[in-house]
VODODREN-456371 format. One record per atom (N, C-alpha, C, O, CB): residue in one letter; x, y, z. Coordinates in steps of 0.001 Angstrom, whole numbers, plus 500000, padded with zeros to 6 digits. Glycine has a CB too. Example, Ala and Ser with C-alpha at 12.3 -4.5 7.8 and 13.67 -1.06 7.14 Angstrom:
BEGIN
a513190494310507800/a512300495500507800/a513200496700507800/a514236496681508465/a511308495527509046/s512850497750507080/s513670498940507140/s512900500030507870/s513409501138508039/s514084499402505725/
END
This chain:
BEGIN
x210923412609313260/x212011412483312299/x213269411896312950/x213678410786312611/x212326413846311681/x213989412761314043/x214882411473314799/x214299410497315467/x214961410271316480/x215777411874315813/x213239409709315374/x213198408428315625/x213272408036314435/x213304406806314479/x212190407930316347/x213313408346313515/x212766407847311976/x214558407414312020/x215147406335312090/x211888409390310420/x214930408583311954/x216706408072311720/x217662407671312487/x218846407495312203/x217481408921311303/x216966407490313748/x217485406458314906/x217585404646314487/x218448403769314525/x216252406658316279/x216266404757314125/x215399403614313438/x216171403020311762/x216177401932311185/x213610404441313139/x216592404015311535/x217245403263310627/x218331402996310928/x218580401833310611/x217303403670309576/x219501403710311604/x220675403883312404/x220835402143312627/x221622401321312156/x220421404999313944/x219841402055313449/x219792400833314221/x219676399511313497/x220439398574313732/x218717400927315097/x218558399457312483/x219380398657311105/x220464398463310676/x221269397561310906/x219216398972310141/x220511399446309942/x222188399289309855/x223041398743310388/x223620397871309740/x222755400058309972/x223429398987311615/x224027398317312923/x223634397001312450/x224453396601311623/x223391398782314532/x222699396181312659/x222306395431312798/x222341394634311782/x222355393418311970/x221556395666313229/x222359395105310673/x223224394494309322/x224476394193309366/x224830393020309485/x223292395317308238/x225261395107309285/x226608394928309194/x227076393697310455/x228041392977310197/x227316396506309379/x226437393548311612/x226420392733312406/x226415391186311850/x227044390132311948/x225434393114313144/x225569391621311366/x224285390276310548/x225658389372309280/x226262388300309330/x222250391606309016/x225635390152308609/x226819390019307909/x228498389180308174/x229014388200307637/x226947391265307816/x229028390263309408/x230421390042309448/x230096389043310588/x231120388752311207/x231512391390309707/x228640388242311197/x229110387498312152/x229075386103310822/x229797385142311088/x228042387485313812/x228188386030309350/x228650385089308858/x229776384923307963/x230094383934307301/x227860384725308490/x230446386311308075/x231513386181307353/x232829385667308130/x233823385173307597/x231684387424306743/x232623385887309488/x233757385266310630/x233345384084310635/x234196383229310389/x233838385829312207/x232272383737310843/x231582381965310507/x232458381253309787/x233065380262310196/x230112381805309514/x232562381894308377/x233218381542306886/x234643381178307382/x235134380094307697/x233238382967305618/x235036382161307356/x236537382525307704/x236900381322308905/x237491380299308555/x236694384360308382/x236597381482309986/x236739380469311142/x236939379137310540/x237951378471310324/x235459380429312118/x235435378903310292/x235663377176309124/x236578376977308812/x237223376194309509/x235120376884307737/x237160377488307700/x238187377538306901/x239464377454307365/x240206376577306921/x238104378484306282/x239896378349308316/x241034378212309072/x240847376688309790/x241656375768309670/x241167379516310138/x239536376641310594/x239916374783311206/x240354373867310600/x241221373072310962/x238913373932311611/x239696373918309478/x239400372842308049/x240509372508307978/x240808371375308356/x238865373347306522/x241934373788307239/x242693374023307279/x243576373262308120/x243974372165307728/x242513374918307304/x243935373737309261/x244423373393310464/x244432372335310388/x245373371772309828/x243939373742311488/x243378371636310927/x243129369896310970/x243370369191309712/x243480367966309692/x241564369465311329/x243474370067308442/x243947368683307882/x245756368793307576/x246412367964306946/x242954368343306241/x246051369509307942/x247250370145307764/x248007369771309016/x249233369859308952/x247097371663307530/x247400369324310262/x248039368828311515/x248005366836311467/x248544366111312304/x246952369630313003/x247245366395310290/x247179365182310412/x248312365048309191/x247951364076308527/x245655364533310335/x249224365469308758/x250205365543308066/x251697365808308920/x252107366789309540/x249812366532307125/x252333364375308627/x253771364692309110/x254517365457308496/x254739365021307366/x254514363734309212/x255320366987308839/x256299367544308221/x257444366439307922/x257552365446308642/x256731368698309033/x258317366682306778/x259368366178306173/x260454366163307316/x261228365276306955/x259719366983304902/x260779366528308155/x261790366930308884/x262072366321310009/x263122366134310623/x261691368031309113/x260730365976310227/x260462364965311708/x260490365837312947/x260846365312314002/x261776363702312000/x260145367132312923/x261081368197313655/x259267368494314574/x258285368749313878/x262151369917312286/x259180368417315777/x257986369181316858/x257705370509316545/x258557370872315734/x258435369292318439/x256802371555316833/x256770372636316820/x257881373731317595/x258418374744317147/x255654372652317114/x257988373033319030/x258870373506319749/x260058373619318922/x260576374681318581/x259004372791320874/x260476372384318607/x261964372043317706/x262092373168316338/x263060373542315675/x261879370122316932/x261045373397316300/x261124374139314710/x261624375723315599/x262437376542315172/x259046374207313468/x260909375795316817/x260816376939317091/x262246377471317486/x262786378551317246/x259812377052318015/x262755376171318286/x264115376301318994/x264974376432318202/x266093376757318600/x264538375322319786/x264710376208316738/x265885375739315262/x265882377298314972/x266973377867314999/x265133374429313514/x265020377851314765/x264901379311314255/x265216380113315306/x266001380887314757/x263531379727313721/x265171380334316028/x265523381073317396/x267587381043317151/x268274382028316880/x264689379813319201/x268051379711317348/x268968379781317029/x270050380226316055/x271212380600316215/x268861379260317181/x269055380010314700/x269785380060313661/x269679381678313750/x270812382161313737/x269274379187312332/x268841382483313822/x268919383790313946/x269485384742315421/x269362385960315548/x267602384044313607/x269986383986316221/x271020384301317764/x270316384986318317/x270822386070318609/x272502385075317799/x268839384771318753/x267767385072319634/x268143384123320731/x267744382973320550/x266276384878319014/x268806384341321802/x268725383742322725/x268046384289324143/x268155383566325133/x269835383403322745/x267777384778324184/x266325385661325083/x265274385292324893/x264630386111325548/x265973387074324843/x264327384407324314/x263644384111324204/x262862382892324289/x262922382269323229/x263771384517323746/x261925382153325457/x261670380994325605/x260764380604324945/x259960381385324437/x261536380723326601/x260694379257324802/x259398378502324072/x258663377380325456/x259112376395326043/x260145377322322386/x257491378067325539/x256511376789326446/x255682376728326067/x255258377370325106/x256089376750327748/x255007375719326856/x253544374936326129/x252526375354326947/x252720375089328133/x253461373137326094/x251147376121326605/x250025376607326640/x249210375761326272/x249452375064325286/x249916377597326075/x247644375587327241/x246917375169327308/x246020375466325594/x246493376312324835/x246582375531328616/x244854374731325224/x244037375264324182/x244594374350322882/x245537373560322833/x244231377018324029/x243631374773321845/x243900375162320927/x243913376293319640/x242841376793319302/x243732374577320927/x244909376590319089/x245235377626318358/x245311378748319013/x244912379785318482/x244505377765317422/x245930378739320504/x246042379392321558/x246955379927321077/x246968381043321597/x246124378883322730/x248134379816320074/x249923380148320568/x249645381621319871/x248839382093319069/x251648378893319636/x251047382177320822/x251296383355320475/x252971384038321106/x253644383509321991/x249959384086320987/x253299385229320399/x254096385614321294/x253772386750321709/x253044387543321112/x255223385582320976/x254481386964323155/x254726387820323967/x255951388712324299/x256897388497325057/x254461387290324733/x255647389822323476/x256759390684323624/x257084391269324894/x258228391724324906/x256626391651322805/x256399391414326050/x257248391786327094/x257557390815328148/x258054391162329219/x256744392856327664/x257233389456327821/x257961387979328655/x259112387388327914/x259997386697328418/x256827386587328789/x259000387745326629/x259936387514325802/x260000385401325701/x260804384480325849/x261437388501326530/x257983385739325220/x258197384275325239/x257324383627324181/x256269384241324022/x257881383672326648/x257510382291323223/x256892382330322338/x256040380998322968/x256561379965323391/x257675382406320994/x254465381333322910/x254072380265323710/x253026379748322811/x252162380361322185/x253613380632325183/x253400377950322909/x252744377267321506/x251355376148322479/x251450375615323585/x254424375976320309/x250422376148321686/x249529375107322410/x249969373628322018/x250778373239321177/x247924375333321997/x248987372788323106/x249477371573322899/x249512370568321393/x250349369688321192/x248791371000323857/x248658370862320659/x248539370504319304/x249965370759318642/x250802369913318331/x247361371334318613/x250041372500318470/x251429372372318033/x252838372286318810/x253849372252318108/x251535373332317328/x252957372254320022/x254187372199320618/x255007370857320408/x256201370857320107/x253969372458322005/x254112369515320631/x254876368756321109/x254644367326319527/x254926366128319529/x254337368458322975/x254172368015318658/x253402367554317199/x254148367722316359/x254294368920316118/x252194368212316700/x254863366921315616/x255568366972314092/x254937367120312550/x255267366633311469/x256223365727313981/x253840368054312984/x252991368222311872/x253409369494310890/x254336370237311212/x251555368387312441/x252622369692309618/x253023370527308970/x252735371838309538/x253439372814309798/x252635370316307849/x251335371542309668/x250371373072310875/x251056373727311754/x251008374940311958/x249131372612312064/x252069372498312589/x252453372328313740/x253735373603313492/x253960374616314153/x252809370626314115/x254276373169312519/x255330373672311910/x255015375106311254/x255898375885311613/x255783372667310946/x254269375604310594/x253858376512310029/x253420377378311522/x254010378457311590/x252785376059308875/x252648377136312519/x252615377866313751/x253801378692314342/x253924379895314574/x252297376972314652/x254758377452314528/x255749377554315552/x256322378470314513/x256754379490315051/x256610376174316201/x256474378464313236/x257373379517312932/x256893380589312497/x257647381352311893/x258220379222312139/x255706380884312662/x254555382148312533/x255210382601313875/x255971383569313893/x252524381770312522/x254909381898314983/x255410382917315963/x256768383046316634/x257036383546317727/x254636382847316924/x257369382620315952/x258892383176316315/x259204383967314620/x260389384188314370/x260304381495316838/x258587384198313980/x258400385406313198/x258231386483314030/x258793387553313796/x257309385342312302/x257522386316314968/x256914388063315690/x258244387989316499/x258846389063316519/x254995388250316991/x258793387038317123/x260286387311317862/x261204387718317116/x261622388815317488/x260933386203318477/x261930387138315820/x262563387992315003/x261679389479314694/x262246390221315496/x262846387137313718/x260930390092314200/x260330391383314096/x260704392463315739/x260960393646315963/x258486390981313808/x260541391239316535/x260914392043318079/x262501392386317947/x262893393546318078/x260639390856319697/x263416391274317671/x264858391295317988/x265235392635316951/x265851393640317307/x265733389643317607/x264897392465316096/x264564393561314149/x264352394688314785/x265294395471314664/x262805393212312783/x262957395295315789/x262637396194316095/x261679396946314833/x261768397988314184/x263767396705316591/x260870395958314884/x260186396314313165/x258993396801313784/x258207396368314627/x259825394811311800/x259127398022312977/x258421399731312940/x256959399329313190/x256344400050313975/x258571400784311162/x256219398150312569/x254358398046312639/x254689397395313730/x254473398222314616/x253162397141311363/x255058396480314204/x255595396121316187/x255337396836316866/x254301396759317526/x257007396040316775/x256412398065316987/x256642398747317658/x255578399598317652/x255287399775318835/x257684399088317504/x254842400220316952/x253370401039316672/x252325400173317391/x252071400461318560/x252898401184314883/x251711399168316823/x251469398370317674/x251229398050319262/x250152398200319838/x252040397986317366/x252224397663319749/x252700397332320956/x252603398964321853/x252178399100323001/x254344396578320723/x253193400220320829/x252568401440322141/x251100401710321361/x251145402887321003/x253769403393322365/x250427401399321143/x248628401382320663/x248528400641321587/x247664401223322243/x247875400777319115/x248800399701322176/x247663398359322710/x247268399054323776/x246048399216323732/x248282396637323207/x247814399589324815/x246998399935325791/x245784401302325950/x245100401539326946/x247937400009326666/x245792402044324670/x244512402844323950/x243365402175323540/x242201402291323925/x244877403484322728/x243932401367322595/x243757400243321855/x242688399314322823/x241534399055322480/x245271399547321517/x243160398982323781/x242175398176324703/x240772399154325154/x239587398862324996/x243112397685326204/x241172399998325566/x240349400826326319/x239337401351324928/x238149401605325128/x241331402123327264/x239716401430324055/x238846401682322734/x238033400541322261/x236951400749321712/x239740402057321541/x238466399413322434/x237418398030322102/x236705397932322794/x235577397488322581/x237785396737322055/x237272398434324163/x236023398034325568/x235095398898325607/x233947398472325733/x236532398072327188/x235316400316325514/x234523400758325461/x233976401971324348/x233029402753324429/x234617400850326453/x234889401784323404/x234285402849322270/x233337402045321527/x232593402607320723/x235446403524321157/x233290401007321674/x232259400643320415/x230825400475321643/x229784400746321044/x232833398738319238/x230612400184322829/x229625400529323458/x229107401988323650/x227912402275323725/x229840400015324447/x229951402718323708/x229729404326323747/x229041404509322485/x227997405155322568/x231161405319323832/x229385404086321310/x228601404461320064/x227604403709319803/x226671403999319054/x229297404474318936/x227759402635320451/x226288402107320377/x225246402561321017/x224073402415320674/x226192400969320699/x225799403328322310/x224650403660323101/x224358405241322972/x223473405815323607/x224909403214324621/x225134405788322160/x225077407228321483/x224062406681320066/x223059407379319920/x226997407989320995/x224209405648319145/x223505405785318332/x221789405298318524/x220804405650317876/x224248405235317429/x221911404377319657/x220613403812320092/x219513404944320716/x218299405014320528/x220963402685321221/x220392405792321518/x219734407058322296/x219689408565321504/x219063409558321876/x220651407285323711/x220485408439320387/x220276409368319504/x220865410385320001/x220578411554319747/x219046409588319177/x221949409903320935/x223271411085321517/x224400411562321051/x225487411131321436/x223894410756322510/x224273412481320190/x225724412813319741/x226620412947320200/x227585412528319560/x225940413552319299/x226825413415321185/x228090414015322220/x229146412342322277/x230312412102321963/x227208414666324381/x227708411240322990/x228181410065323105/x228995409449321959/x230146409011321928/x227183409360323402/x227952409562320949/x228225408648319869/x229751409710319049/x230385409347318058/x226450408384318717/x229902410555319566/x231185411115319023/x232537410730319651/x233675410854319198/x231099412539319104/x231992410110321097/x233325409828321858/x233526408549321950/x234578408025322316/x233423410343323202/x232237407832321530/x232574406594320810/x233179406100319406/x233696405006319178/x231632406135320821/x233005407074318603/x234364406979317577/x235475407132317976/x236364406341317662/x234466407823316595/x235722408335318876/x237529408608319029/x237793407301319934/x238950406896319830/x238153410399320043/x236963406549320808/x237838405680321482/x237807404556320508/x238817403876320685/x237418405310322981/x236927403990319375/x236973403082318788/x237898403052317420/x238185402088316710/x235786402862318705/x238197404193317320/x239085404039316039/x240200404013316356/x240893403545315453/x239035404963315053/x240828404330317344/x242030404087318467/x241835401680317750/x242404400891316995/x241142404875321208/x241042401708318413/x241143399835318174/x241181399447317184/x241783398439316813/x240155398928318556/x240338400402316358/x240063399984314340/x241784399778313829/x242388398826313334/x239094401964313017/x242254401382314286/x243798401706314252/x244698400365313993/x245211399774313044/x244263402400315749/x244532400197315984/x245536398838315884/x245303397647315291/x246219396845315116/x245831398348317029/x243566397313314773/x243662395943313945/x244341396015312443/x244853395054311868/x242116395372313740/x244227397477311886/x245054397774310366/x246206397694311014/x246501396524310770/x244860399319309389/x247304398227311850/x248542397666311459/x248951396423312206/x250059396116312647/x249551398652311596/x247559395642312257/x248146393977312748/x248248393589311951/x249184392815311750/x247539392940313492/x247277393914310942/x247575393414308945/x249120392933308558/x249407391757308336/x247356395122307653/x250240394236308508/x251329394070307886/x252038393030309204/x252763392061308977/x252070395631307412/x251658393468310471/x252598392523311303/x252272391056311334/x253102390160311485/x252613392955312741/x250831390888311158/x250790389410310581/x251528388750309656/x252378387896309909/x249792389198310103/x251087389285308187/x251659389301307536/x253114388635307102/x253489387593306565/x251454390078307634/x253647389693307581/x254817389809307707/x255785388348308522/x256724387737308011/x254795391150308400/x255342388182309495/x255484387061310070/x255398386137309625/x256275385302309843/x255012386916310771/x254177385799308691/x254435384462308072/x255070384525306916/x255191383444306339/x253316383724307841/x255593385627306306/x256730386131305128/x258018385397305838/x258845384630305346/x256974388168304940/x257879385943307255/x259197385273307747/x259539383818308083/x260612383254307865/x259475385839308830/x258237383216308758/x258260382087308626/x258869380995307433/x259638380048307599/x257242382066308810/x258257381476306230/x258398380496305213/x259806381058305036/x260605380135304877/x257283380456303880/x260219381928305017/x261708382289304690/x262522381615305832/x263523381171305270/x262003384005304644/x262563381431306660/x262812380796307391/x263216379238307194/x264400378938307048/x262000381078307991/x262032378099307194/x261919377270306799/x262722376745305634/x263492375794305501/x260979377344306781/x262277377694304837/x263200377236303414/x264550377505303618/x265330376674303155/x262826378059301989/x265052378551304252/x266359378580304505/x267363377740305186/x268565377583304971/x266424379421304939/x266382377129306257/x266997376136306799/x267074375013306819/x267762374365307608/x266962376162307453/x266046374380305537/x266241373629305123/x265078372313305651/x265235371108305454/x267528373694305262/x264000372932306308/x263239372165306998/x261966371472306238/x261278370494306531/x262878372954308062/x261946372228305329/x260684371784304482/x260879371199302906/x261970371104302343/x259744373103304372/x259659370853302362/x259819370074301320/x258622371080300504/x257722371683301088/x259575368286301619/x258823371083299300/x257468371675298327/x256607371649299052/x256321372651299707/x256929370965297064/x255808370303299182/x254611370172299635/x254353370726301247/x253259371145301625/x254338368742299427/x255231370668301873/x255275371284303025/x254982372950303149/x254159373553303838/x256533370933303464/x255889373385302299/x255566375197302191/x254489375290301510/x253765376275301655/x256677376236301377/x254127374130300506/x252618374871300128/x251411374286301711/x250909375221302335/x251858373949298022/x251226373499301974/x250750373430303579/x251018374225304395/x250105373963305179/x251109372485304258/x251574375041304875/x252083375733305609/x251930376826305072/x251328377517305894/x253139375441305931/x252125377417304141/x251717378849303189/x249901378597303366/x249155379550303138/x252460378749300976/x249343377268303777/x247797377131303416/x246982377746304786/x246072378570304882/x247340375314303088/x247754376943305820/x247619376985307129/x247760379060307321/x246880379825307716/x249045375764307934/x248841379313306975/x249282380703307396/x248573381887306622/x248681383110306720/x250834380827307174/x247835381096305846/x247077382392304493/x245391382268305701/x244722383235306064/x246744381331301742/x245203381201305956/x244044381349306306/x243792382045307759/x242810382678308147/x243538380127306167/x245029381710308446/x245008382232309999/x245033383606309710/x244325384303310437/x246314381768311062/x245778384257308683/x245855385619308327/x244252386362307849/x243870387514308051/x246992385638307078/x243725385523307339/x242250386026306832/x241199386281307835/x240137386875307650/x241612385002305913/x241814385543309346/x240848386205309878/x241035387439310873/x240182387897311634/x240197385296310408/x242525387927310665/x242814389332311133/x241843390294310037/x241042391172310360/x244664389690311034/x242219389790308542/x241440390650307765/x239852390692307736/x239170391641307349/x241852390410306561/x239469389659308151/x237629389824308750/x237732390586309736/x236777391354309614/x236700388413309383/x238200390814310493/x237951391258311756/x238105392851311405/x237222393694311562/x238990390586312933/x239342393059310929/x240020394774310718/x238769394951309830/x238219395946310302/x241947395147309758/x237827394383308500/x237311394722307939/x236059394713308566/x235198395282307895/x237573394321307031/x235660394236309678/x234689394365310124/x234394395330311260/x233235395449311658/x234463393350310288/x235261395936311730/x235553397430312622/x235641398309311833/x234719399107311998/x236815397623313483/x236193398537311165/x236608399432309888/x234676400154309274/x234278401301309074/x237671397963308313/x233916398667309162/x232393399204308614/x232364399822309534/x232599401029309481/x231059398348308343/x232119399305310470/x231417399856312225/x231835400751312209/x230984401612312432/x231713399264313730/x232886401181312040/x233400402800312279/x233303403952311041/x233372405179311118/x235072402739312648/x233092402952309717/x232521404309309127/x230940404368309274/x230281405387309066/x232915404456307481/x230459403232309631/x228870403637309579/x228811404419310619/x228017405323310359/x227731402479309697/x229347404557311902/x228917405166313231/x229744406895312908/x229702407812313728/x229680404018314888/x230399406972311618/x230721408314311151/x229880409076310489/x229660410239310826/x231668408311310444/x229301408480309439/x228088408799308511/x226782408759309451/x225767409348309080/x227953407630307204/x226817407993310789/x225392408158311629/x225749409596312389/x224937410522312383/x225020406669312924/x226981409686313012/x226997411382313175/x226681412395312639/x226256413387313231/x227804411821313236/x226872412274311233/x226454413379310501/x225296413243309898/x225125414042308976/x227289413733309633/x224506412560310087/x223042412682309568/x222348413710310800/x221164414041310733/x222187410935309436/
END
């Protein structure tokens, strides 16, 4: 009988797997698609990514904060304890709409830093649980549900929902960021209609794949709850 419900255990798993790797498939596409056609478009403004970045930085008296150029693509990000917003080569040195919609996605997370905004700050003290729960809570429950170990597969929830945790409140801090972005933009006067709807296109889709992801830990962690209690 527990091989019987090991055996199904392990299905399961193996579904939901099956699933969210073609639903990140989906999602991924979409964001490139996105991206690329949205980077072969000149913004109205004539303005680089950097430039957009350096315009907003200013206009909001963030002066602590640098902008450099990172290897990759769709590499950029910021860094709250270098206090640096770092854009890849596509968008740094590119007068595109994408380009533009990036750079001010992530000097969104620098205003939220300067703000001191509450899902940040939650966040940022999670990450280092948070790590140690991706690395190894979701192997602990895998190898608690494969071996039919409870003890394991129980301490592989508490370290993995620690990570589930921090991908739900990356939700609102995403989010949120590109709320700021476009507020941004429009405020300062950088964009045109067609531009914020490009850039609202670009920033809806980069956002969808925080929500694949949170929604795809989220199964994993209630199925590996409901496999405890069987």
């Amino acid at each position: 009988m527990q091989g019987e419900t090991v055996g199904v255990g392990v299905t399961g798993y193996y579904l939901i797997g099956f699933v969210a790797f073609f639903v990140s498939l989906a999602v991924s596409a979409w964001l490139r698609a996105t991206y690329a056609r949205w980077s072969r478009v000149q913004n109205a403004s004539g303005l680089t990514g950097a430039e957009v970045a350096h315009a907003i930085l200013r206009a909001n008296n963030i002066t602590n904060v640098r902008v450099e150029r990172v290897p990759g693509q769709l590499s950029d990000h910021y860094d709250p304890i270098k206090r640096v917003v770092r854009l890849s080569d596509g968008i740094y040195g590119r007068a595109s709409v994408a380009g533009m919609a990036v750079a001010a996605h992530e000097v969104g997370h620098a205003i939220q830093h300067a703000r001191a905004y509450a899902p940040l700050q939650w966040r940022s003290a999670l990450a280092p649980v948070a790590n140690i729960g991706s690395q190894f809570g979701l192997l602990a429950a895998m190898m608690g549900l494969f071996l039919g170990a409870t003890g394991m597969l129980n301490l592989g929830i508490l370290l993995f929902s620690a990570a589930v945790l921090f991908q739900v409140i990356t939700l609102p801090v995403e989010f949120d960021a590109s709320r700021r972005a476009l507020v941004q933009l429009n405020q300062l006067g950088l964009v045109t209609q067609r531009d914020t709807g490009g850039a609202r296109s670009v920033l809806t889709a980069a956002a969808m794949t925080y929500v694949a992801a949170a929604a795809t830990s989220i199964a994993y962690l209630l199925y590996f709850i409901m496999a405890s209690r069987r």
